[in-house]
C-alpha positions in Angstrom: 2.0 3.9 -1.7 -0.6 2.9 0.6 -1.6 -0.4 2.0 -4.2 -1.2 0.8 -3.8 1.5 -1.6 -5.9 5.0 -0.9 -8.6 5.9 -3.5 -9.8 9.1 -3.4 -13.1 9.5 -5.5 -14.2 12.9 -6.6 -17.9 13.5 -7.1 -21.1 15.3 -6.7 -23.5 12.4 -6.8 -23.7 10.7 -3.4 -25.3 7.4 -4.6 -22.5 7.2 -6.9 -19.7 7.8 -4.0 -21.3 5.2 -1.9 -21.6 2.2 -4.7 -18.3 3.2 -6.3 -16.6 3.2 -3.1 -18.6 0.2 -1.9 -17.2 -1.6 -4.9 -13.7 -0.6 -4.5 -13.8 -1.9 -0.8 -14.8 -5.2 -1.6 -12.3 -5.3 -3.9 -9.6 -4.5 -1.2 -8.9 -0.6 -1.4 -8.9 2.1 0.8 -11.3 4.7 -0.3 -12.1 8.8 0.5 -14.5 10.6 -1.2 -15.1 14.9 -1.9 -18.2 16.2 -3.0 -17.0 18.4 -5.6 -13.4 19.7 -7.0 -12.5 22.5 -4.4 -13.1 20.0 -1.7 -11.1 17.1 -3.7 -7.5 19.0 -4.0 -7.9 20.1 -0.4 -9.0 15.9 0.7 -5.7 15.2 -2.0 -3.4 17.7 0.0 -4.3 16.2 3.6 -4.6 12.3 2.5 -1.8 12.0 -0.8 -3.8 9.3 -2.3 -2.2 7.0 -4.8 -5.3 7.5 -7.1 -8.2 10.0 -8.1 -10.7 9.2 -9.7 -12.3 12.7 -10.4 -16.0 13.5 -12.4 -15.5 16.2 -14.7 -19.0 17.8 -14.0 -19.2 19.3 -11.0 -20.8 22.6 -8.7 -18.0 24.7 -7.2 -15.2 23.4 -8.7 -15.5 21.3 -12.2 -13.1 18.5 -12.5 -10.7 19.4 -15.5 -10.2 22.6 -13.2 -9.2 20.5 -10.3 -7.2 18.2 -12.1 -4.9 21.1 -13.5 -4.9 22.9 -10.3 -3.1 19.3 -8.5 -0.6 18.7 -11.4 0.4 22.4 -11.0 1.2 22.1 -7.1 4.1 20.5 -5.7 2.5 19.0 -3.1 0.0 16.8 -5.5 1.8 16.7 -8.5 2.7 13.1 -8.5 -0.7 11.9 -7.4 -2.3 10.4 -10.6 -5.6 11.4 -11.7 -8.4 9.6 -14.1 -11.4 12.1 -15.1 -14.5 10.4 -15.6 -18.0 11.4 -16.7 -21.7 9.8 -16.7 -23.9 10.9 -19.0 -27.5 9.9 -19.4 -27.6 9.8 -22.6 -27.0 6.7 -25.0 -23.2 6.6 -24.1 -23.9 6.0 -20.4 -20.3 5.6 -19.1 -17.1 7.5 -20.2 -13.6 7.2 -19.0 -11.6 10.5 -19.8 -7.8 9.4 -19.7 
């Protein structure tokens, strides 16, 4: 584990890497952020984060597919992972366990 412990966020939307991270900063984590799922299990592999938190709806690479594809290699296997989803409809916020 890392100190402070190493979030690495997983999404398309910038304005949401920057707030979420900004947030997670302040409240005393380390955090990394990937544009999209292909780049996220390559960021995972080079940094072993103790958490991803990864948006199921992405370009190149969706999230569900990048989650599956770290549990499956050794290398990232024991990282944990959270999906999560925004929608803009009336459920605005998800968390996918």
């Amino acid at each position: 584990m890392h100190n402070p412990p190493l979030i690495l966020i997983v999404d398309d939307m910038p304005s949401f890497l920057e707030i979420f991270g900004e947030k997670l900063k302040g409240a005393g984590f380390a955090v990394e952020t990937a544009p999209n799922g292909e780049e996220g299990i390559k960021r995972a592999k080079e940094i072993q984060p103790d958490l991803i938190l990864m948006d199921v709806r992405m370009p190149v690479m969706n999230g569900t597919d990048a989650v599956v594809k770290l549990k499956d290699d050794e290398a990232t296997r024991a990282r944990k992972c959270r999906r999560s989803t925004a929608s803009l409809r009336r459920s605005s916020a998800r968390w996918i366990m």
